[in-house]
Each structure stands twice: as C-alpha cells, then as structure tokens.
C-alpha positions, 0 to 999 in steps of 0.5 A: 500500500501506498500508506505504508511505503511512505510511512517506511520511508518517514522511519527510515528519514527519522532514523538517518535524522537520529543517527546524524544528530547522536554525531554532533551529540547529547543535545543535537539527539535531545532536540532531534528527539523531540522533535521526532516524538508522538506516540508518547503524546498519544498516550498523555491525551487519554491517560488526561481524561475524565478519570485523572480529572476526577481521581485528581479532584477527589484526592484532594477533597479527601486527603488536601495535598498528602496524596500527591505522590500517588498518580506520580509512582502509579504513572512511573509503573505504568511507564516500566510496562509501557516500555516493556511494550514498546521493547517488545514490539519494536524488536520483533516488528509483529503486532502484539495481539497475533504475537501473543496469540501465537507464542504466549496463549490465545486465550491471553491474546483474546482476553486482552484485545476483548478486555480492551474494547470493553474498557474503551466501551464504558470508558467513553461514557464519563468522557462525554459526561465529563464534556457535556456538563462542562459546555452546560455549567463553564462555558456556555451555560445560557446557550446550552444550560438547562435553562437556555431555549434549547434546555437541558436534554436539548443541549446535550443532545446538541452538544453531544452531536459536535463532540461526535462530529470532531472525534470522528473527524480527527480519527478518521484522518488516522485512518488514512495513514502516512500524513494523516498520522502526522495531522492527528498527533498534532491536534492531539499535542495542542490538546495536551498542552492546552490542558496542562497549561489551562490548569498551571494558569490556575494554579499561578493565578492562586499562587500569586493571590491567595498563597500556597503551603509549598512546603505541604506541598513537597510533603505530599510527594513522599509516599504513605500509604496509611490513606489505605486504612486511615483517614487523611490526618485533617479529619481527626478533629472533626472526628474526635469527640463522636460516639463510637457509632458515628465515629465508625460509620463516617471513618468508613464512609472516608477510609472507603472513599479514599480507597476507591479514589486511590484505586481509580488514580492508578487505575487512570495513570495507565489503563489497559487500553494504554498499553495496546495504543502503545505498541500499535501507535509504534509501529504505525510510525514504521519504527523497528528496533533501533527506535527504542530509545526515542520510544523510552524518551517519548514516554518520560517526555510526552507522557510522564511531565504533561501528566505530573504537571496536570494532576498535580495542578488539579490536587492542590486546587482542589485541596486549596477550596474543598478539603475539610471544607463543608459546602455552604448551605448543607450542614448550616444556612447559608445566603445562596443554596447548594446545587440539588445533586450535593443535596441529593449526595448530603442526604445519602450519607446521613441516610446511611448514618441514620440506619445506625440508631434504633429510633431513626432520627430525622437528619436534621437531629443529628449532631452538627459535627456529623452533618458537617462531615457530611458535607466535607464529603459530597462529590464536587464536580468541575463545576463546583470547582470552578465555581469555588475559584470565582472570588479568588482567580475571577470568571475568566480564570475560574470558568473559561480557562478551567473550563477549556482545559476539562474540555480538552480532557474529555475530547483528547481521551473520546478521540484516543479512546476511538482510535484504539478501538480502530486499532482491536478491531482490525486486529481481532478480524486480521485487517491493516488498521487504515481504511474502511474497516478501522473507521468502521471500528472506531465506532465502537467507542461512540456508545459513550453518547449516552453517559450525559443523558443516563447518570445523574449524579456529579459528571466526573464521578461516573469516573471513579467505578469505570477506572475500578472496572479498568484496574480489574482488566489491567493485570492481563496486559501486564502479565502477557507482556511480561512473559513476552518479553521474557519469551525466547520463542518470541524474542529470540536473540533480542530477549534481554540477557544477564543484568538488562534481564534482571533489571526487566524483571526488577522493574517489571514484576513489582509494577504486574504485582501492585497492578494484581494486588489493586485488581483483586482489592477492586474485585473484592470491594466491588462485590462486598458493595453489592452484597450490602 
C-alpha cells in the first residue's frame, strides 16, 4: 500500500535524522528527539481524561495535598510496562495481539484485545459526561444550560452531536495513514498542552493571590500509604469527640472513599487500553528496533511531565477550596443554596448514618459535627470547582480557562479512546488498521453518547467505578507482556540477557504485582458493595 511505503520511508528519514544528530551529540539527539516524538503524546491525551480529572479532584477533597505522590509512582509503573511494550514490539516488528496469540496463549491474546474494547466501551461514557456538563455549567451555560431555549436534554443532545462530529473527524484522518498520522498527533499535542497549561494558569493565578503551603506541598510527594486504612490526618478533629457509632460509620464512609479514589488514580495513570495504543501507535510510525530509545524518551517526555504537571495542578486546587471544607448551605444556612445533586449526595450519607440508631432520627437531629462531615464529603464536580475559584482567580480564570482545559480532557481521551478501538478491531478480524474497516471500528467507542443523558449524579464521578472496572482488566496486559518479553520463542536473540534481564524483571514484576494486588482489592470491594 501506498500508506505504508511512505510511512517506511518517514522511519527510515527519522532514523538517518537520529543517527546524524547522536554525531554532533547529547543535545543535537535531545532536540532531534523531540522533535521526532508522538506516540508518547498519544498516550498523555487519554491517560488526561475524565478519570485523572476526577481521581485528581477527589484526592484532594479527601486527603488536601498528602496524596500527591500517588498518580506520580502509579504513572512511573505504568511507564516500566509501557516500555516493556514498546521493547517488545519494536524488536520483533509483529503486532502484539497475533504475537501473543501465537507464542504466549490465545486465550491471553483474546482476553486482552476483548478486555480492551470493553474498557474503551464504558470508558467513553464519563468522557462525554465529563464534556457535556462542562459546555452546560463553564462555558456556555445560557446557550446550552438547562435553562437556555434549547434546555437541558436539548443541549446535550446538541452538544453531544459536535463532540461526535470532531472525534470522528480527527480519527478518521488516522485512518488514512502516512500524513494523516502526522495531522492527528498534532491536534492531539495542542490538546495536551492546552490542558496542562489551562490548569498551571490556575494554579499561578492562586499562587500569586491567595498563597500556597509549598512546603505541604513537597510533603505530599513522599509516599504513605496509611490513606489505605486511615483517614487523611485533617479529619481527626472533626472526628474526635463522636460516639463510637458515628465515629465508625463516617471513618468508613472516608477510609472507603479514599480507597476507591486511590484505586481509580492508578487505575487512570495507565489503563489497559494504554498499553495496546502503545505498541500499535509504534509501529504505525514504521519504527523497528533501533527506535527504542526515542520510544523510552517519548514516554518520560510526552507522557510522564504533561501528566505530573496536570494532576498535580488539579490536587492542590482542589485541596486549596474543598478539603475539610463543608459546602455552604448543607450542614448550616447559608445566603445562596447548594446545587440539588450535593443535596441529593448530603442526604445519602446521613441516610446511611441514620440506619445506625434504633429510633431513626430525622437528619436534621443529628449532631452538627456529623452533618458537617457530611458535607466535607459530597462529590464536587468541575463545576463546583470552578465555581469555588470565582472570588479568588475571577470568571475568566475560574470558568473559561478551567473550563477549556476539562474540555480538552474529555475530547483528547473520546478521540484516543476511538482510535484504539480502530486499532482491536482490525486486529481481532486480521485487517491493516487504515481504511474502511478501522473507521468502521472506531465506532465502537461512540456508545459513550449516552453517559450525559443516563447518570445523574456529579459528571466526573461516573469516573471513579469505570477506572475500578479498568484496574480489574489491567493485570492481563501486564502479565502477557511480561512473559513476552521474557519469551525466547518470541524474542529470540533480542530477549534481554544477564543484568538488562534482571533489571526487566526488577522493574517489571513489582509494577504486574501492585497492578494484581489493586485488581483483586477492586474485585473484592466491588462485590462486598453489592452484597450490602
């Protein structure tokens, strides 16, 4: 094919570029390097969703700014098995998925390109969520809001329509190969920074107005993992001086809260449908083995610095304007009334504390410090964030930079989440992803047009239960990779030998087991959930 000739061509221009710059040395090769990145890009656009704007949030409504080493070590794993993909797929040139199938089992080939299509499937519903109420509430509420002409379901029905047009249209341009590529990773590199440039004016702006505690700051990147069985420290006074029952049930109601988002934070560094973009977008580009060095670098730079530098900016926000902080008007009257889903949310979990007392109080009976515990712990929304920054950062700030970059989360991970579905499709039917068919199988992912109009509750929650179900899938990939790349049929002479492989597998084994060990807490959880 036409297609593939000029990709061949492009690899081998990109590697004599590679070759001439290691000649004139370390910062020719940086810069060539650089200028040669893509596929590393691709990943920060879906990793930069819907589920790192929501874990990111909850975070730090939960625990301030403690858990800011979380996403940080969940994302460096992630990149070890990302690099081990990318190892993998440029030396043996073979796509993964006839590779696993072939030297590994079947049944793991099958499972991981299934598992990844179910993943892109639910995964699209909190991104079109995530997109609708920000258009709604952000940016253009009197054109699209439920109270503009068009109304609530009118909007979204609107909103929703262009989403679909733009994705499509981008992801299509993929589909048609050689230049095509090149045109898609550049939206999506626009997007990117729009994004972790959108949320570092906030934060600039916060700085310079309010002031932040740098030193809590630096602090909560040192790793603790006590957020696991204990509440976040600042939450002891106001959990001091409760009867034993309240002070069991709201303990659980926030070590289970944490928990979730800590599951769902590492779930969104690296998803499974990460790691079959990464040897697939590889290979698109026409790149062997002599470009697994510019893939590693592709990965720190593109991928790692967007994505530390946007959650980051997202925890410290949101712990600057909600942690410890009960919303005005639920717990005690205040001169403007709360949104009804923070009612609706508020009311939840006092009904879950009333259940407790054998006389079923009414919820206004009980004490103020259980209520306002209750309203420290109601799902915000982007909304709600923004909303919180007004007075401090001004409209501009709060709602229309804010607000462009929650956007550009949500159509970067739609757009992302489509092109892989293009990519399994192809695979599981034997086609090259180019042309009819890989259009055809990027539609797979557009069933999440129905996530504005079938979830009521705060839009980026919807974020939390989707990035479990991908923290229960993502063992699969890590393990298939992980035996592949440790495969002698598979690798041959390339396999890694005496301290490369130690290292591998030093490396590697820690990130399949943290991954299991989340995956098997998500199951467990997810299933003592169901049974009350």
């Amino acid at each position: 094919m036409p297609s593939e000739r000029s990709d061949t061509d492009k690899a081998a221009a990109d590697l004599e570029r590679i070759v001439a710059a290691r000649r004139r040395g370390p910062l020719a090769t940086l810069g060539t390097y650089v200028r040669l990145s893509g596929p590393g890009w691709l990943q920060s656009a879906i990793t930069l969703g819907g589920g790192s704007l929501a874990a990111s949030l909850y975070l730090g409504v939960l625990a301030g700014s403690s858990m800011l080493w979380l996403q940080p070590l969940a994302m460096a794993l992630g990149i070890v098995m990302l690099s081990a993909i990318g190892y993998v797929a440029l030396t043996t040139g073979e796509p993964p998925f006839r590779a696993i199938c072939r030297h590994v089992s079947p049944v793991l080939g099958w499972g991981w390109a299934l598992a990844t299509l179910a993943a892109n499937m639910v995964w699209c519903l909190p991104q079109y969520a995530l997109g609708t109420s920000v258009v709604q509430q952000n940016l253009a509420p009197g054109r699209f809001g439920a109270g503009s002409a068009l109304g609530d379901t009118g909007g979204k029905v609107v909103i929703c329509a262009v989403f679909l047009a733009l994705t499509i249209a981008v992801t299509f341009s993929y589909g048609a190969g050689g230049r095509g590529v090149r045109v898609f990773e550049r939206v999506l590199k626009a997007l990117v920074a729009l994004i972790v440039l959108s949320f570092f004016g906030v934060i600039v702006k916060l700085a310079l107005v309010e002031g932040l505690d740098w030193g809590s700051i630096a602090a909560g990147f040192v790793p603790d993992l006590g957020s696991f069985h204990r509440p976040a420290a600042t939450f002891a006074p106001h959990l001091a001086g409760l009867g034993a029952a309240a002070h069991d049930y709201w303990t659980a109601q926030i070590v289970g809260m944490q928990r979730d988002v800590m599951i769902a934070a590492a779930a969104t560094a690296v998803g499974i449908n990460m790691t079959f973009l990464m040897p697939y977008s590889l290979l698109a580009r026409g790149w062997g083995k002599e470009f697994r060095g510019l893939a590693r670098f592709d990965l720190a730079t593109g991928m790692l610095v967007p994505f530390l530098l946007a959650t980051s900016c997202i925890v410290v926000v949101a712990a600057s304007r909600f942690h410890a902080q009960p919303v005005p008007g639920l717990a005690e009257p205040a001169a403007e009334a709360p949104a009804p889903k923070l009612v609706a949310d508020y009311e939840n979990l006092l009904a879950g504390r009333m259940e407790l007392e054998a006389t079923a109080p009414d919820a206004s009976e009980l004490p103020l410090a259980e209520r306002r515990l209750a309203a420290m712990l109601v799902k915000r929304d982007a909304f709600d964030l923004a909303k919180a920054l007004e007075p401090l950062a001004g409209d501009f700030f709060a709602s229309i930079v804010f607000g462009l970059g929650v956007l550009a989360m949500a159509l970067s991970t739609i757009t992302m989440l489509m092109l892989i579905s293009g990519f399994v499709i192809c695979e599981m039917l034997g086609r090259p992803p180019t042309g009819r068919t890989f259009r055809l199988g990027t539609l797979a992912a557009t069933t999440g047009v129905l996530g504005p109009f079938f979830w009521g509750q705060a839009a980026p929650y919807l974020a939390i239960p989707t990035s479990v179900f991908g923290m229960i899938l993502l063992p699969i990939a890590y393990w298939t990779f992980f035996l592949m790349l440790n495969s002698a049929a598979l690798m041959g002479a390339e396999r890694p030998r005496g301290r490369s492989r130690i290292a591998w597998n030093a490396l590697m084994l820690p990130a399949a087991l943290v991954a299991t060990a989340a995956s098997l807490w998500s199951v467990w959880a997810t299933v003592r959930r169901l049974l009350g």
